[in-house]
N, C-alpha and C positions, 0 to 999 in steps of 0.2 A: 468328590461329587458322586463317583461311584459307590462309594460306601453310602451316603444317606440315601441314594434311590435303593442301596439292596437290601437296608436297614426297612425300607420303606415300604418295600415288596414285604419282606419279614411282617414287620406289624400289622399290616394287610389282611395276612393267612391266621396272624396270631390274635386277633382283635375278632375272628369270626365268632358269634356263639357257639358254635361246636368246639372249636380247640380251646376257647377260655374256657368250656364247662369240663374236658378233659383235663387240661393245667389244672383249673381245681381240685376236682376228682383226686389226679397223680402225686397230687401237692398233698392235700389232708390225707388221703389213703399211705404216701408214703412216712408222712410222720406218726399217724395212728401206729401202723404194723413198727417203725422204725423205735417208736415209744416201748415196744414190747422188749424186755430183754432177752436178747440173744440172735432177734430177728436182723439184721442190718438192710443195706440197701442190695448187699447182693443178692442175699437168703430172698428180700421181698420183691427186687425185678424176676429171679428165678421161679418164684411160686404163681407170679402173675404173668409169665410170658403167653398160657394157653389161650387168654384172655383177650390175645389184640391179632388173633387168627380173625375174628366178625368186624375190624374196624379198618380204613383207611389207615395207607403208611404215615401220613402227617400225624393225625391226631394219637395213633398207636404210638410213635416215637416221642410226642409232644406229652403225653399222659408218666410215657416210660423216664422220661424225663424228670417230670416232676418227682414222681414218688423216689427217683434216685437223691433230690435234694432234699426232699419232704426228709426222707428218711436219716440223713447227713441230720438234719434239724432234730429230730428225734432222738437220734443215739446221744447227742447230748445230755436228754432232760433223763434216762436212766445213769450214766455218767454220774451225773452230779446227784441225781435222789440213792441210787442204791448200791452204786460204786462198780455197776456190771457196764464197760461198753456197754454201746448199740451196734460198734464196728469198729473196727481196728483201727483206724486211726481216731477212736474217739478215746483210747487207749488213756495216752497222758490227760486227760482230761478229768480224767477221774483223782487224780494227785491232788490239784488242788481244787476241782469242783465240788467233790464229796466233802472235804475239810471245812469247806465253805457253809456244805448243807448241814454239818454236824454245829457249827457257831448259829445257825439260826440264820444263815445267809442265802438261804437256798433260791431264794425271789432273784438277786442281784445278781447271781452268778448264773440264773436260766435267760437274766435278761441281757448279759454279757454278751451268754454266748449266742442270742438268737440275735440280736443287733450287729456283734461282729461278723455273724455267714454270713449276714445283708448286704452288709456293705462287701464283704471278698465277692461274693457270688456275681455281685454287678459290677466288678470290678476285672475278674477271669472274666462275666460277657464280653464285655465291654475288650479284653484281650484277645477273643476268638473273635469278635464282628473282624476284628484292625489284621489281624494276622494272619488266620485261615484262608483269605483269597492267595495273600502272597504263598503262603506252600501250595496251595493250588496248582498254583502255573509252576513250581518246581516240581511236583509231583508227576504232571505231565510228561517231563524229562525220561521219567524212572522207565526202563526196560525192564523183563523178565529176571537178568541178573541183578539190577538193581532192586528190586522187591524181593528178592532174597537174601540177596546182603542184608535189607535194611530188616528181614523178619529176624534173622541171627543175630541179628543187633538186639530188637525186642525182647531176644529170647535170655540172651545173657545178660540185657539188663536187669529183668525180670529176676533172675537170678540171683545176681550181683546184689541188688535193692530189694530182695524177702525178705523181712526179719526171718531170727532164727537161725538156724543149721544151713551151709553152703550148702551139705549134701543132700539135706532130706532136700529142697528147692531142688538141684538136682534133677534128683529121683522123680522127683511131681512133673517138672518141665516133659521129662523123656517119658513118664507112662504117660502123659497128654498127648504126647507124639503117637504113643504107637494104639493108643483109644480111637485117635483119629485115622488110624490108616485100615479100621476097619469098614470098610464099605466095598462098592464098587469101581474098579479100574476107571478113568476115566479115558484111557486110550483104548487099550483090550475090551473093555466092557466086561470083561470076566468077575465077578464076585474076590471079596479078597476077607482071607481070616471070620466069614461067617460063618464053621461050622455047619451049615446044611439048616441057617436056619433063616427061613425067609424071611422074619424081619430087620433081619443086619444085614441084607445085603443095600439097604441105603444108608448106613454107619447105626451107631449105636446116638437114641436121642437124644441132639442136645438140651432137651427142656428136663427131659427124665436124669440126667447126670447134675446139673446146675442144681433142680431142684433135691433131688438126693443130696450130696453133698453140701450145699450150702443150705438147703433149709433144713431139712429133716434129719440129718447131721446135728444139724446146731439144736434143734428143738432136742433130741438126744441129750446131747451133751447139756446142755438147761435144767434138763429132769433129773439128770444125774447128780446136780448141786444138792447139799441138803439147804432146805428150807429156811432152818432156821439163822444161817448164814447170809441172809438178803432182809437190810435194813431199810426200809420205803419212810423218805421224811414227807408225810403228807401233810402233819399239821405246822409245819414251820415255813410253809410258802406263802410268805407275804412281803407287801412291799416289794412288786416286783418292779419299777422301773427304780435304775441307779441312782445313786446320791450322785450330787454333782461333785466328791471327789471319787468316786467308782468311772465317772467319765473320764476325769481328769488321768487317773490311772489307767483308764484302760485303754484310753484312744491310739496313745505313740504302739502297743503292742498290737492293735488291730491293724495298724497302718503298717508294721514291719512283719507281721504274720501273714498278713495281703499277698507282699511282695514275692515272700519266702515261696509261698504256697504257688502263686504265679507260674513264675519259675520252673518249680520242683515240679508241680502237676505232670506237665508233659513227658516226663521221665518213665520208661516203661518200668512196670513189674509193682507199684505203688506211691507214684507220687505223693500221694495225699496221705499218705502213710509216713513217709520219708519227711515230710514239710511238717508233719504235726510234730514231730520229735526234733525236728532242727528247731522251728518257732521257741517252742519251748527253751530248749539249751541257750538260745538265745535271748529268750528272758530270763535267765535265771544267772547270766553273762551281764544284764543290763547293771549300771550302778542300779541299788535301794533308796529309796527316799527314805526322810526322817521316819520313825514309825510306821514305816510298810511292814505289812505280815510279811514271813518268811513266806518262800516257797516250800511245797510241802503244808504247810498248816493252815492253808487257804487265803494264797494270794489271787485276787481277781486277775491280774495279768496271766495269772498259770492258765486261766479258761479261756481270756480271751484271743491272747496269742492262736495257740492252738487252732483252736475253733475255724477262727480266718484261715488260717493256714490250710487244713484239712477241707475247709469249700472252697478257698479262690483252687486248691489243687483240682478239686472235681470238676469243676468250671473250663479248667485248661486243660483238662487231660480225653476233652471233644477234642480238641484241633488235632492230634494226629490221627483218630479213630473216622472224625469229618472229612479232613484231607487226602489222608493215605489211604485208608481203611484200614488200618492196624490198632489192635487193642494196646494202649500203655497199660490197663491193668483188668482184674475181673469184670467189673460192670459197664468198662467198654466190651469186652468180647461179648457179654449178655447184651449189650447194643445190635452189636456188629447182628450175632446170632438174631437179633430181632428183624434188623434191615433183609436179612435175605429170606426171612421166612415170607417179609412182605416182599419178595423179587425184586429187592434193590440190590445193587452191586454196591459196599463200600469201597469208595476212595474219591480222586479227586473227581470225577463225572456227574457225582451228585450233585456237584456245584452247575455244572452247565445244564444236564440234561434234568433237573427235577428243580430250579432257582427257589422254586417255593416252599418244599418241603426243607432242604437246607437254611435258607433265614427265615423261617419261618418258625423252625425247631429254636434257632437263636434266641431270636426275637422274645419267644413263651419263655425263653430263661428268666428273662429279665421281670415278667408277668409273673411268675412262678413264684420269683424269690420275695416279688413285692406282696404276694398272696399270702408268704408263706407267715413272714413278719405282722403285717396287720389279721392273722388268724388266728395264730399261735400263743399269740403275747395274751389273748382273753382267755385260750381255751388252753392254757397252762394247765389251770387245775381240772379239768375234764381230764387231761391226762394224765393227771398223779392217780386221779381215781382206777383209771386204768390199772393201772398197778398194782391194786389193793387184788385185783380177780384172783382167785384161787387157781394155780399152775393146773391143779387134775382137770378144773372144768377149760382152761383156755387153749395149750398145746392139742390134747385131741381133737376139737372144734377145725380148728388151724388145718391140723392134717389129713381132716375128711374132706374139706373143701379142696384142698391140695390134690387128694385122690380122685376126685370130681374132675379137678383141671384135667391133671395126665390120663384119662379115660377118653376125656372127650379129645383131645388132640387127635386120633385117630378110631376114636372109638373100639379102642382092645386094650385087652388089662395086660399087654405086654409093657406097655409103657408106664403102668403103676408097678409090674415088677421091677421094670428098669430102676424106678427112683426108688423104690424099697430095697433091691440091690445096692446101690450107691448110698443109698441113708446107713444102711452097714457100714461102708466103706469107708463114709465119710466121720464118721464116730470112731472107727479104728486111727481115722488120720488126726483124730482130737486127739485122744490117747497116746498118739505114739510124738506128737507136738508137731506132726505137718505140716505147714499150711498150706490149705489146699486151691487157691489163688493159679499157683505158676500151673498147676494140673491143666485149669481149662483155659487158661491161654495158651498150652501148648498142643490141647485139643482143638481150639479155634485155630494156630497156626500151621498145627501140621499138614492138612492136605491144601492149605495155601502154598508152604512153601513146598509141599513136590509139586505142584502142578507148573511154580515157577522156575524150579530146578529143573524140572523136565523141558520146559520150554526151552528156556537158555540152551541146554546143551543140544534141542533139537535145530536153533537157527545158529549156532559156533559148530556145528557136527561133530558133535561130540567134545568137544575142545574144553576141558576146564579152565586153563587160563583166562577163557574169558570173565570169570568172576574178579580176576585181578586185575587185567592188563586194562576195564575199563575204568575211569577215571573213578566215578561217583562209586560204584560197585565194590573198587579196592579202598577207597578210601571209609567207605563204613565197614568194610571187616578188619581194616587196621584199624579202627574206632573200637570193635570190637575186642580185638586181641588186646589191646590197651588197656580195657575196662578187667581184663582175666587178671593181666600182669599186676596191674595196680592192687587191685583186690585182694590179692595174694601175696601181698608184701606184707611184713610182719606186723608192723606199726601198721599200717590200714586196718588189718585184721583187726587188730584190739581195739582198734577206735570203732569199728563198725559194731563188734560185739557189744562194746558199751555204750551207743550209739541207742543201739535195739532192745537194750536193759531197761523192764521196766520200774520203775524205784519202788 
């Protein structure tokens, strides 16, 4: 009963004209930008963060919300039209999406995949309504040493589950740490690592870093393609709802891709990431029917699997960032970073002390996804046309408005050099194969977890065992050390490399 009154509150706040006209808003806007190639959901929260400084925290989080799904929806339809992600987990998508759009199938496979995030997406809500209160009240439990445990957990998951190089992850994880320890002391008050220069002495901004590296990074790295290697099928998109053997086939994969993604979401460092390439192997693991396309040559299950997989994961991967306040992966901490710029504290208190902005955030999930499905499916072809825009006239448009945002944050052009610094930075980390993910979760975690390290040792008196000798505290750094050991075994290794291989 508790659940349908707070389902109930939820719908309430989500049914307002203001937050349904934001849900829309976050909804089209994130698939518009998400339709772009190269833009994903991170690049497009990061470039619109300046943007919900003028708005209340409900409808800023409820709007931010959307465009992270919008844009999930989006990285698809470049996927299967021109073979570029929209985001990293829309990665295997492209295998057998593109194969599809080259047979003259490109209708059936845009209609796969926007049918099966529908259904994942209200499927992870529908997991966060049921499950988020109960970590709630365990979250309560957690002390100082406990929220530190559980961030070194985050941190080596994050790790653990990058694709790519153990080390460069690493390397990203630890310069996030020590980006983040530039500001001011919070005991001493003294300035730390600013150089003498008075806009670091409140850290270096997270809007200008985010959007450095993840957008202007990526629009970089997009210009740098040649041209004539991006094939846009805009006249073969017809016939977009499935045949009813397209159903047939694709439904058991959307229902096992649900699961997958379920599950895997909540996993720090990229759930949805991790779920879209399990899904996958998993279909590809399913017996074939009589005359099924291969995999590879454009099997609908190759789309649809995934698809589910990478939104029920983005779905589930609120309940630790809602609960705790811990990011499982980038576009929570670009959450996280949004809640406190509107003076919310994440973790479990949002539940008690703000009831409505938490199910009410929920709630617009569900609004969101149904928005996204009855919008999408007409204005397909609006957005192939998209596509057709010429990169010289679209990218710079993009990046002036960008420069607009970080101006007015503070109104000083330190923060457009901020993201023009970081738009370097983040193009060298294209180049050197980075991914630069674990960076800003370890820039979101780092002065979380000294302010917890500090606590701890300041009520134990100095005493480190208390990280161990507490029950919950030792028990997630043995969880921790576990996840090293395992990872590091030699068969793990190889299966994880091949795992993260893109075919």
């Amino acid at each position: 009963m508790d659940l349908l009154h707070n389902l109930a509150l939820g719908f309430g706040v989500a049914f307002t004209a203001q937050n349904l006209l934001y849900a829309l808003f976050g909804s089209v806007l994130g698939t518009l930008i998400g339709v772009l190639p190269g833009l994903g959901p991170v690049a497009t929260i990061a470039m619109l963060l300046p943007s919900i400084y003028s708005l209340d925290a409900t409808p800023a989080l409820i709007m931010l919300a959307g465009i992270y799904y919008g844009a999930q929806y989006g990285g698809s339809t470049t996927s299967i039209l021109i073979n570029v992600p929209g985001e990293s987990s829309s990665v295997v998508t492209c295998i057998d999406g593109y194969q599809m759009a080259r047979r003259g199938r490109a209708g059936p496979a845009l209609a796969a995949a926007g049918l099966g995030s529908f259904f994942a997406g209200c499927v992870g809500t529908v997991i966060i309504a049921a499950f988020a209160p109960l970590l709630t009240e365990l979250a309560f439990k957690f002390g100082p040493a406990e929220y530190f445990s559980l961030m070194v957990l985050g941190l080596i998951g994050a790790v653990v589950l990058a694709s790519g190089s153990l080390v460069k992850a690493i390397a990203m994880i630890i310069l996030g740490l020590l980006l983040g320890q530039v500001n001011t002391d919070v005991i001493s008050g003294v300035p730390r690592f600013s150089f003498d220069v008075p806009e670091l002495t409140d850290g270096i901004g997270f809007v200008g870093i985010a959007m450095g590296v993840f957008g202007f990074g990526e629009i970089i790295a997009n210009l740098g393609q040649p041209a004539e290697n991006r094939e846009v099928f805009t006249r073969d998109v017809k016939g977009l709802w499935p045949t009813k053997k397209d159903f047939m086939d694709a439904w058991p994969a959307v229902v096992r891709g649900t699961a997958l993604g379920s599950i895997l979401g909540v996993l720090p460092g990229g759930g949805a990431l991790l779920a879209s390439f399990a899904a996958y192997t998993v279909e590809k693991k399913a017996p074939m029917k009589p005359g099924e396309v291969a995999f590879g040559q454009g099997n609908i299950r190759g789309v649809a699997g995934p698809e589910s997989a990478n939104n029920a994961g983005a779905q589930t991967s609120f309940i630790p960032m809602l609960t705790l306040g811990i990011p499982p992966n980038a576009v929570m901490a670009l959450m996280v970073g949004a809640m406190t710029i509107k003076g919310i504290q994440p973790g479990p208190q949002v539940m008690t002390s703000n009831p409505q902005l938490f199910w009410g955030l929920i709630a617009s999930m569900w609004v969101g996804n149904l928005m996204l499905v009855v919008l999408n499916m007409p204005l397909i072809g609006m957005w192939i046309r998209l596509l057709t825009v010429p990169y010289r006239f679209l990218f710079p448009a993009i990046m002036v408005f960008c420069c607009i945002g970080l101006f007015t944050l503070n109104n000083s052009s330190f923060d457009v050099y901020i993201g023009a610094f970081f738009a370097l930075v983040g193009y060298v980390f294209y180049k050197l194969g980075c991914e630069p993910a674990p960076l800003l979760l370890g820039y979101i975690l780092g002065p979380m977890m000294e302010e917890h390290l500090r606590r701890a040792l300041l009520l134990s008196r100095g005493d480190w065992s208390t990280f161990v000798t507490r029950p919950l505290s030792g028990g997630l750094l043995l969880a921790a050390l576990l996840m090293v050991v395992v990872v590091m075994l030699p068969t793990i290794r190889s299966k994880r490399e091949v795992a993260f291989q893109e075919e």
